[in-house]
N, C-alpha and C positions, 0 to 999 in steps of 0.2 A: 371330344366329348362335349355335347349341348350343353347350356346350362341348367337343363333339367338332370339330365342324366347325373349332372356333379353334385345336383345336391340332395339326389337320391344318393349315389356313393356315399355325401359325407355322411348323410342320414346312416345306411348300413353300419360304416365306422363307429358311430356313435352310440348305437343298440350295441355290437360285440362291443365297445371297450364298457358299456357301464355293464354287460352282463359279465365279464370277467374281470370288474372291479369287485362285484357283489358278491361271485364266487368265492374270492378271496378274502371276504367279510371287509373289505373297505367300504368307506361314505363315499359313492359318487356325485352325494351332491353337497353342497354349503349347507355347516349348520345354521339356527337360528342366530348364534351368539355373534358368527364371522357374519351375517347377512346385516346382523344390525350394525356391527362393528366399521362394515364397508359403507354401509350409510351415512355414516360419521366423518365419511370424507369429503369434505367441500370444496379441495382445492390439492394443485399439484405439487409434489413435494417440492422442498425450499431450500434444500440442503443438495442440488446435487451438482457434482464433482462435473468439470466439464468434460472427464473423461469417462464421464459413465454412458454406454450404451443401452438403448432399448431392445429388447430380444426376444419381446412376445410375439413376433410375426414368425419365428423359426419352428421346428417341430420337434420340438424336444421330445425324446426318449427316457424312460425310467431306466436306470440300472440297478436297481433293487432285487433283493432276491424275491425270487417268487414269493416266498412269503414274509413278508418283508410284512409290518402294518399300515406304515408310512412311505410315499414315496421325497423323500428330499433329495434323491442324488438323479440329474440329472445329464446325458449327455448330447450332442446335435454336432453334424458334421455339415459345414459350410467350406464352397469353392473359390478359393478366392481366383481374383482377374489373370494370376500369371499361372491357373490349373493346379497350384497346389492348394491340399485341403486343410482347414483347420479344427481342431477338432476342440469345441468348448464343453467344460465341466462345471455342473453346478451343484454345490452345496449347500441345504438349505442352513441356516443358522437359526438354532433355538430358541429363543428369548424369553426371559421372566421377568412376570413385574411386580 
């Protein structure tokens, strides 16, 4: 695949997933509140554990039910070196302040 052609695919990908986010009456995009709240970041967190992994490069999957409002439960299967698979799960946690 050129890398024309890939970023026409993602293109595609990204018109059906926000038109069957919108279906579903979910936000496909950042409200105002989380847009200013992200602004509000100036620096990398400071608190992290040295076993914590980054895992935004992976393609995580919803497993929410279709109608679900929120997606917090996520899952993504990675290969590890010796061919077995690992399969990670993510639960978002709710927070109030």
């Amino acid at each position: 695949m050129t890398n024309t052609e890939d970023r026409q695919h993602h293109s595609l990908l990204q018109r059906i997933a926000r038109r069957a986010m919108m279906e579903r009456v979910l936000l496909p995009d950042l409200s105002v509140q989380v847009i200013s709240e992200l602004n509000g970041i100036h620096r990398a967190a400071t608190n992290v554990k040295e076993s914590t992994r980054d895992f935004r490069n992976l393609a995580w999957c919803s497993i929410d039910n279709d109608d679900s409002r929120d997606l917090d439960h996520l899952t993504v299967a990675e290969v590890m070196p010796e061919g077995a698979v690992e399969i990670l799960i993510a639960v978002a946690k709710e927070t109030t302040s």
